[in-house]
C-alpha positions in Angstrom: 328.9 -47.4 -23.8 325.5 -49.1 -24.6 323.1 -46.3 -25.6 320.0 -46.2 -23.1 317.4 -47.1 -25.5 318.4 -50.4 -26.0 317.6 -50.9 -22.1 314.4 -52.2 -21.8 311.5 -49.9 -22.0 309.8 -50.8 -18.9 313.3 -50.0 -16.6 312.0 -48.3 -13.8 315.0 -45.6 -13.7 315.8 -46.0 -17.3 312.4 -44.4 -18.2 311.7 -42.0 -15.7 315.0 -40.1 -14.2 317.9 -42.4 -15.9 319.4 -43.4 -19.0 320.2 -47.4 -19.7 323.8 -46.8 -18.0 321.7 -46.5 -14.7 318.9 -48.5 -14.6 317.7 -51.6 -12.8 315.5 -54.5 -12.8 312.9 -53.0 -11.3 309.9 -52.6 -13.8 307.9 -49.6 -14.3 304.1 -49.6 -13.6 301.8 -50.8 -16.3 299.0 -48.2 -15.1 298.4 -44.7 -16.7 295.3 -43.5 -17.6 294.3 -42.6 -20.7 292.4 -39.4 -19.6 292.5 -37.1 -16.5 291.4 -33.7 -14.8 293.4 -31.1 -14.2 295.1 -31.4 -10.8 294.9 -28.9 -8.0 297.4 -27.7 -5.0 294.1 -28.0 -3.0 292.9 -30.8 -0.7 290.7 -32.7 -3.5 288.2 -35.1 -2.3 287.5 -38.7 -4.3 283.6 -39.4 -3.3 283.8 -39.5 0.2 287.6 -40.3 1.2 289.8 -37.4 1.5 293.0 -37.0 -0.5 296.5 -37.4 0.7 298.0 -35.1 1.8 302.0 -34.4 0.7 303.7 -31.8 2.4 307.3 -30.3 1.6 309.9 -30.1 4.9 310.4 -26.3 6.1 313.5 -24.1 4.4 317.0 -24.1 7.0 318.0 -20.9 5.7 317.4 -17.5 7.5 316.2 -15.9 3.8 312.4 -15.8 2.8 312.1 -16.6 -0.6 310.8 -15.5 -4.3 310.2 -17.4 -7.2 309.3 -16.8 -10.6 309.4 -18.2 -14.0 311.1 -17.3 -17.4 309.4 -18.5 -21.1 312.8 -18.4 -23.1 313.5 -18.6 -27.1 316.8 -19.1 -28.3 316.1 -18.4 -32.1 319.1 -19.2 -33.7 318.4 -23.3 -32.7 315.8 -25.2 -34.1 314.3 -27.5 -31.9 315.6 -31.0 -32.5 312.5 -32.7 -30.5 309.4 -30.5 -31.2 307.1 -32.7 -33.0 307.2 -29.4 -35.4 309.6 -27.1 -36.6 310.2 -24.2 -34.6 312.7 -22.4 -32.5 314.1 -24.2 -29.2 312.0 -22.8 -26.4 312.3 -23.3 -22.4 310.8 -22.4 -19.6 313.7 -21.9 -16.3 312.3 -20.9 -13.2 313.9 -18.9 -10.3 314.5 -19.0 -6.5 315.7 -16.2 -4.7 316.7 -14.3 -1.8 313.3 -12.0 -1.5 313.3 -8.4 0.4 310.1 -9.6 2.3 308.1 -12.5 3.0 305.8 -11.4 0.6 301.8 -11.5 2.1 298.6 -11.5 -0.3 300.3 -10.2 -3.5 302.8 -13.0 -3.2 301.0 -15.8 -3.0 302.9 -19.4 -1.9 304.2 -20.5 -5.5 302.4 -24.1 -6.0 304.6 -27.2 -6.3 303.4 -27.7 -9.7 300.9 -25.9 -12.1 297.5 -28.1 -12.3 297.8 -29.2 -15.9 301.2 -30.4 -15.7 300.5 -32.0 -12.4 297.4 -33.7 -14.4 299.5 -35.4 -16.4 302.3 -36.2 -14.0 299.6 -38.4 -11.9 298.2 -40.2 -15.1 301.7 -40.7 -16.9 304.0 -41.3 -14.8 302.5 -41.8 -11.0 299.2 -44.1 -12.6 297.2 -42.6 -9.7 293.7 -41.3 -10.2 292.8 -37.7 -10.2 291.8 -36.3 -6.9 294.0 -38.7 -5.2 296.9 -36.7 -3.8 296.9 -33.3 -2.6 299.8 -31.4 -3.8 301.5 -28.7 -2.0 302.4 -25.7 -1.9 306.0 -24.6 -1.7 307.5 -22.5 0.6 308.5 -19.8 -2.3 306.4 -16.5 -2.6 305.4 -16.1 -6.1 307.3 -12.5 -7.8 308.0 -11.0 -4.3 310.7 -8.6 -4.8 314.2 -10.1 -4.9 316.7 -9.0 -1.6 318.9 -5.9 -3.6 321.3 -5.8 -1.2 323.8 -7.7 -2.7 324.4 -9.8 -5.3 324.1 -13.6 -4.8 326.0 -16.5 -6.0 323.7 -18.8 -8.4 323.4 -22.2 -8.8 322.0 -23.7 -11.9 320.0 -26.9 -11.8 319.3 -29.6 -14.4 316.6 -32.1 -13.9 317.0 -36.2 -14.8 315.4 -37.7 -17.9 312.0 -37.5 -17.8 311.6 -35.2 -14.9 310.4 -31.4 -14.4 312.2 -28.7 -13.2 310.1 -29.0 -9.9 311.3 -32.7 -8.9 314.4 -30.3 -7.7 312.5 -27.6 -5.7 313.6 -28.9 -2.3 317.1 -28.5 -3.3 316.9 -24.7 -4.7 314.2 -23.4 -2.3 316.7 -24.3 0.5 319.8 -23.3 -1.3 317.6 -19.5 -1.8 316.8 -19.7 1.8 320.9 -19.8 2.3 321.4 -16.4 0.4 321.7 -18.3 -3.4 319.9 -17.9 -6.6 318.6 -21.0 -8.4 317.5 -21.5 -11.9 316.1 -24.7 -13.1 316.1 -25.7 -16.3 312.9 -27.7 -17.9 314.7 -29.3 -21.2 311.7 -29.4 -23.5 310.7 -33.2 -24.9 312.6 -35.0 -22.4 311.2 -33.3 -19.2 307.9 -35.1 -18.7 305.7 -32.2 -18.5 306.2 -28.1 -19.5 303.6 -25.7 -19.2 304.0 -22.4 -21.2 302.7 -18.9 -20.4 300.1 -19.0 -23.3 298.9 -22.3 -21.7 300.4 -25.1 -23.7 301.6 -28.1 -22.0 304.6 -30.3 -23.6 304.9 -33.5 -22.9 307.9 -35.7 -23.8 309.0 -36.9 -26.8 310.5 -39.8 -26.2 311.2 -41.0 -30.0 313.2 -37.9 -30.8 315.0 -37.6 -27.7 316.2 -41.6 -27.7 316.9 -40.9 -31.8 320.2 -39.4 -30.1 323.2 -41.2 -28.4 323.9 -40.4 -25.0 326.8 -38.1 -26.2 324.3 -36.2 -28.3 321.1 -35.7 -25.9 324.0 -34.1 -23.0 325.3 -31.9 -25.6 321.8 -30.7 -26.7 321.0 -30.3 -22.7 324.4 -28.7 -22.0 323.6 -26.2 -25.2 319.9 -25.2 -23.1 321.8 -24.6 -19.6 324.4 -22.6 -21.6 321.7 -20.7 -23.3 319.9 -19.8 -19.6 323.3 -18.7 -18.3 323.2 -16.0 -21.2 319.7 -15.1 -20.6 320.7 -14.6 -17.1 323.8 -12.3 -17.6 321.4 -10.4 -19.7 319.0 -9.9 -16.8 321.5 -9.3 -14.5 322.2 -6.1 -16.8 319.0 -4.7 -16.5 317.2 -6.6 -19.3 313.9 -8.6 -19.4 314.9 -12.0 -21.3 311.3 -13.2 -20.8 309.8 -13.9 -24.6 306.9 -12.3 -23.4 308.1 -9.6 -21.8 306.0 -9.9 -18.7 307.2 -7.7 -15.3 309.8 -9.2 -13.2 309.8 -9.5 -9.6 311.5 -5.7 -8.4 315.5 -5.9 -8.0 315.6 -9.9 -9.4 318.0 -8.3 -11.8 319.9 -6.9 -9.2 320.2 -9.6 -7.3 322.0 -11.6 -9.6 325.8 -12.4 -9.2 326.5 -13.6 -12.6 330.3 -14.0 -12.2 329.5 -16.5 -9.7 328.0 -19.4 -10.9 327.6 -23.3 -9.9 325.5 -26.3 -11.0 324.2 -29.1 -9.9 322.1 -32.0 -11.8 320.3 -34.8 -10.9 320.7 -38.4 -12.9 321.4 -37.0 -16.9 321.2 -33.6 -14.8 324.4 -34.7 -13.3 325.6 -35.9 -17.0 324.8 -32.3 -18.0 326.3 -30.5 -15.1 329.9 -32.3 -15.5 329.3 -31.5 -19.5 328.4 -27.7 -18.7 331.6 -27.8 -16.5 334.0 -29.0 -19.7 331.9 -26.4 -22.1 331.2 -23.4 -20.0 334.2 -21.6 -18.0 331.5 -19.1 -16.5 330.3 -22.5 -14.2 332.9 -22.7 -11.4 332.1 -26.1 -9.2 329.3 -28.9 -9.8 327.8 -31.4 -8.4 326.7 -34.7 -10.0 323.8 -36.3 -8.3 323.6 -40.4 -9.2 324.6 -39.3 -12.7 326.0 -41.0 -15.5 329.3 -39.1 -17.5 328.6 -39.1 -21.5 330.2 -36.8 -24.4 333.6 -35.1 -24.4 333.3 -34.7 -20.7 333.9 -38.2 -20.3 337.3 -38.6 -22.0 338.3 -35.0 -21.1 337.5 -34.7 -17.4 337.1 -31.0 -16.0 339.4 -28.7 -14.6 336.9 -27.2 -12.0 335.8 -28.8 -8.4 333.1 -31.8 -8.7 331.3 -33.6 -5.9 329.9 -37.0 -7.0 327.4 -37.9 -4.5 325.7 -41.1 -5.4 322.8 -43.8 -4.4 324.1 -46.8 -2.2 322.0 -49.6 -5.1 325.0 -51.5 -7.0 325.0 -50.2 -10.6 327.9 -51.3 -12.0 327.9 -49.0 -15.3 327.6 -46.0 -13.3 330.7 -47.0 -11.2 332.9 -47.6 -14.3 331.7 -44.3 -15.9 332.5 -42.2 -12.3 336.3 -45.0 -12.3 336.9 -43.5 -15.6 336.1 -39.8 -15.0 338.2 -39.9 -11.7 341.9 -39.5 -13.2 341.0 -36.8 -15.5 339.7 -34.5 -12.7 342.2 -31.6 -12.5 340.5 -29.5 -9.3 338.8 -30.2 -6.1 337.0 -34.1 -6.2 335.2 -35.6 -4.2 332.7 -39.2 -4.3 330.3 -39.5 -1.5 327.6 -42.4 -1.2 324.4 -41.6 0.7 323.4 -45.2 2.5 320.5 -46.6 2.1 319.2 -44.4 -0.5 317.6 -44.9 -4.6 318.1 -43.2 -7.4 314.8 -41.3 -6.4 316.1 -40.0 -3.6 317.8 -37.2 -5.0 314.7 -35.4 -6.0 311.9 -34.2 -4.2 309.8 -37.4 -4.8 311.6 -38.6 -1.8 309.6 -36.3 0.2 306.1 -36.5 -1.7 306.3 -40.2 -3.1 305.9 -41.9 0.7 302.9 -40.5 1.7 301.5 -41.1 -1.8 302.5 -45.0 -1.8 299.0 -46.5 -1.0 297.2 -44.6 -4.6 300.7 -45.5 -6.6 299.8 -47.3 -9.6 303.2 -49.1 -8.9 304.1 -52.6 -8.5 305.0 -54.2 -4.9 308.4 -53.2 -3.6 309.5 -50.8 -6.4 308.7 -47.3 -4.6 311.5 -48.9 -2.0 313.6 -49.9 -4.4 313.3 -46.3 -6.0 313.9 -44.2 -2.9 315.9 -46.8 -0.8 315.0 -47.4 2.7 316.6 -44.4 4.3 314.2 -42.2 6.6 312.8 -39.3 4.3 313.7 -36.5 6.6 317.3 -37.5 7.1 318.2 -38.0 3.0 316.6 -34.2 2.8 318.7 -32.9 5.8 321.8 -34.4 4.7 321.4 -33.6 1.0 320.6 -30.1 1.8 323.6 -29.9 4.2 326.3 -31.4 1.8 325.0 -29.8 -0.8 325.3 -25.9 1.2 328.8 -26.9 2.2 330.1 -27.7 -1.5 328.8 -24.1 -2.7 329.5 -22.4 0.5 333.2 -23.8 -0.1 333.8 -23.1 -3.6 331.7 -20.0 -4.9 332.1 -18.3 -1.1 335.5 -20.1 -0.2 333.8 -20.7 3.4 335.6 -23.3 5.2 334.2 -26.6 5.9 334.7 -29.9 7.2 332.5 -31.9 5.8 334.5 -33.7 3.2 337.5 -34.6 5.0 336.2 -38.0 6.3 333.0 -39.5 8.1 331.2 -36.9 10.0 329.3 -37.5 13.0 326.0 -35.2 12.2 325.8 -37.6 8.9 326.7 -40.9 9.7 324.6 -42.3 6.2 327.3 -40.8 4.3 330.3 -42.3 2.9 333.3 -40.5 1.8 334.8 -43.0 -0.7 337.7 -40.9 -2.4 
């Protein structure tokens, strides 16, 4: 399998949310700035014309919900991409079932923290500061987590390139549904970490692309596996946080670590079917427009997988999910969502459209990234599928929705 750094840099999926085995002709922008501000989740104003606006759709689950964030060290691994030698550090951050719905101690968690946001305009949207007005989430920051039982969690692994937040749609809703959700930022490939003590990490794109596709999974599927211990720790009654700092009341608590899924997004989805063959504490995943690397690919996995995938023609892809197929041992299934991008799996389908007219992009290629499907209907019918895998196989709930076409959904394909 070609490795993905012999694809041409300027790839608009290989270098943002993709490896080579995905990409397209589109080309990614020639704008980013060389400086910038730091960004705010308030309405900015650019001399006298007001910022845009982005807003996130409304949560479908009856559960308010908590977030918070956890600054974890594994030292027993060096860090393979830190431009210097230290121990392999991660920030994960949490979505959960909370007891309340919070007030002005729990403020509405931001989409993204202000320096990272800075340099997500500048790097990788080429859009001046003060352009876009980024919103808040629909998460209240530390409120205390709902004790009354333990909830089923669902791990999440962001693409290439992106930050843990590109999935917040995804695991706010999936909270809202009576799930816990930790995402994963994988340090030097995400595009942008920030760490308590205020340091931001950007990508390291020469150390990650040093490794074959086989070797940057396995180093992702290592930090998920890493999390997943942190986590059983905290659901015993520890504080995994490097810093120690007080966690939201009964988060602990409300952690069913016994019962545990994943789901990635484009080498998310690579890690997720990885995880699966490493980890038999992950019970079900689901690949979003992911490509299949490392032992996983040869192997299969013996645990349900949903592969749910863009409608664009990407031939490698295809042959990589062909090739998988026969060596699934459990519950499969392989929906395509019509009309949809690569993009569209990720939040940016929701903020990217209103932002289109400060995009430093090139003519057509925000369509070609998010497809022409309506915004609101990829979100609805992403969040529904995606409810009704984990529903099914961490709360056996019954469900129809992979048995054939389904008239609430009519942009999704079942094709095996």
């Amino acid at each position: 399998m070609p490795r993905h750094r012999s694809r041409p840099a300027a790839a608009l999926l290989a270098g943002l949310l993709s490896t080579g085995a995905l990409a397209t002709t589109a080309a990614l922008p020639a704008t980013a700035h060389a400086t910038t501000t730091a960004g705010t989740t308030a309405a900015p104003t650019t001399g006298t014309t007001a910022a845009i606006p982005l807003v996130l759709p409304a949560l479908t689950g009856p559960h308010p919900v908590g977030t918070t964030a956890l600054h974890l060290v594994d030292p027993g691994r060096p860090d393979l991409w830190a431009p210097t030698p230290r121990p392999r550090e991660l920030m994960a951050q949490l979505w959960y079932p909370a007891a309340t719905c919070g007030g002005p101690a729990h403020r509405l968690a931001p989409w993204l923290d202000p320096a990272a946001l800075a340099h997500l305009e500048s790097d990788y949207l080429g859009a001046d500061p003060g352009q876009l007005a980024w919103p808040l989430t629909h998460s209240r920051q530390d409120a205390p987590a709902d004790r009354g039982t333990r909830h089923p969690v669902v791990l999440y692994s962001p693409g290439s390139r992106a930050d843990r937040a590109f999935g917040t749609l995804a695991a706010e809703d999936l909270a809202s549904r009576g799930y816990v959700v930790v995402a994963v930022d994988h340090t030097f490939d995400a595009g942008e970490v920030t760490f308590p003590d205020g340091r931001l990490e950007v990508r390291n794109k020469p150390a990650v692309f040093a490794m074959t596709d086989a070797g940057i999974v396995d180093y992702r599927t290592a930090d998920v596996r890493f999390v997943l211990d942190r986590l059983t720790e905290l659901a015993a009654g520890a504080d995994p946080d490097a810093e120690h700092r007080p966690l939201p009341p009964g988060l602990g608590a409300a952690i069913d670590p016994a019962t545990v899924g994943m789901v990635g997004h484009s080498m998310g989805g690579a890690t997720t079917v990885q995880t699966l063959h490493d980890d038999p504490r992950v019970l079900a995943g689901v690949s979003l427009d992911g490509p299949v690397f490392g032992t996983a690919a040869t192997d299969g996995v013996d645990r349900p997988l949903l592969l749910f995938r863009a409608s664009d023609e990407r031939p490698v892809r295809d042959a990589m999910w062909d090739a998988l197929w026969p060596h699934l041992g459990s519950w499969r299934r392989q929906l395509t969502l019509g009309d949809s991008g690569h993009g569209t799996f990720s939040d940016l389908e929701a903020l990217l459209p209103a932002a289109r007219p400060v995009l430093g992009w090139p003519a057509g290629q925000l369509d070609a990234f998010l497809g022409t499907l309506a915004p609101a209907r990829a979100l609805d019918t992403q969040r529904a599928y995606l409810a009704a895998f984990f529903d099914l196989q961490l709360r056996h709930r019954p469900t129809t929705l992979f048995n054939g076409p389904s008239a609430a959904f009519p942009e999704v394909r079942l094709d095996r």
